[in-house]
BAKETI-814538 format. One line per field, with one value per residue (C-alpha): residue number from 1; residue in three letters; x, y, z. Coordinates in steps of 0.1 Angstrom, whole numbers, plus 5000, padded with zeros to 4 digits. Layout:
pos	[NUM_...]
code	[ALA_...]
east	[X_...]
north	[Y_...]
up	[Z_...]
END
This chain:
pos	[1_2_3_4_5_6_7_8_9_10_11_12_13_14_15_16_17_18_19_20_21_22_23_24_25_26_27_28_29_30_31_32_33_34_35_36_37_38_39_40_41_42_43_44_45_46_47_48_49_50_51_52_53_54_55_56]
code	[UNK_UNK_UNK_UNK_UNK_UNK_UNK_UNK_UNK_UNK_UNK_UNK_UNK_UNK_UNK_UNK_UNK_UNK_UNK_UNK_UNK_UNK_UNK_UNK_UNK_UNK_UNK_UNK_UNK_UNK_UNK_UNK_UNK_UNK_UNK_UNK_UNK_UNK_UNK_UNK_UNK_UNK_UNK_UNK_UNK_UNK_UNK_UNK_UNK_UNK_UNK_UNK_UNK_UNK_UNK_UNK]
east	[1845_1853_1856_1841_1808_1787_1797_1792_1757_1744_1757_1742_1709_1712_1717_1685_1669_1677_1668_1633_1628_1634_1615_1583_1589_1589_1564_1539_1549_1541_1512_1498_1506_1488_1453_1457_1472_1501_1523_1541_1504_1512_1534_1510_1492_1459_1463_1474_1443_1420_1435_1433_1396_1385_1395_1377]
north	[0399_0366_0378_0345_0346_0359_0330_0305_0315_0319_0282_0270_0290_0271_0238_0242_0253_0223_0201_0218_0211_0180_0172_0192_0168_0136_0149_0159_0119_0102_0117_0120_0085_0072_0084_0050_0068_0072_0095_0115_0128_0152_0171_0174_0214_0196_0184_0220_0234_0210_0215_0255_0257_0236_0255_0285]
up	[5816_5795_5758_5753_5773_5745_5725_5749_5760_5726_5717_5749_5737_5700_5717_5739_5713_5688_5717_5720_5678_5684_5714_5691_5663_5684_5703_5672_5657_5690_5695_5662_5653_5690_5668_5648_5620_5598_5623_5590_5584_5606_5584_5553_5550_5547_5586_5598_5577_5593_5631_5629_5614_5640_5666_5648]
END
């Protein structure tokens, strides 16, 4: 076996996983900022606050 597999799959791993980040982030601006709003309103605590107690 390659000595350098492990290294390789792992920095494939961190690439797809830096690709999903940023697809989340895009994601959360685009759709946040289709509601008419300001799109960086997404970040604030006070929108994460509202979102989870209204889905209690």
């Amino acid at each position: 076996m390659d000595p350098e597999y492990p290294k390789r799959i792992f920095h494939h791993i961190k690439i797809w996983l830096i690709i999903a980040a940023i697809a989340l982030i895009l994601g959360l601006l685009i759709g946040f900022g289709m509601g008419g709003s300001n799109p960086f309103k997404v970040f604030l605590p006070s929108t994460w606050i509202h979102f989870f107690n209204f889905l209690r």
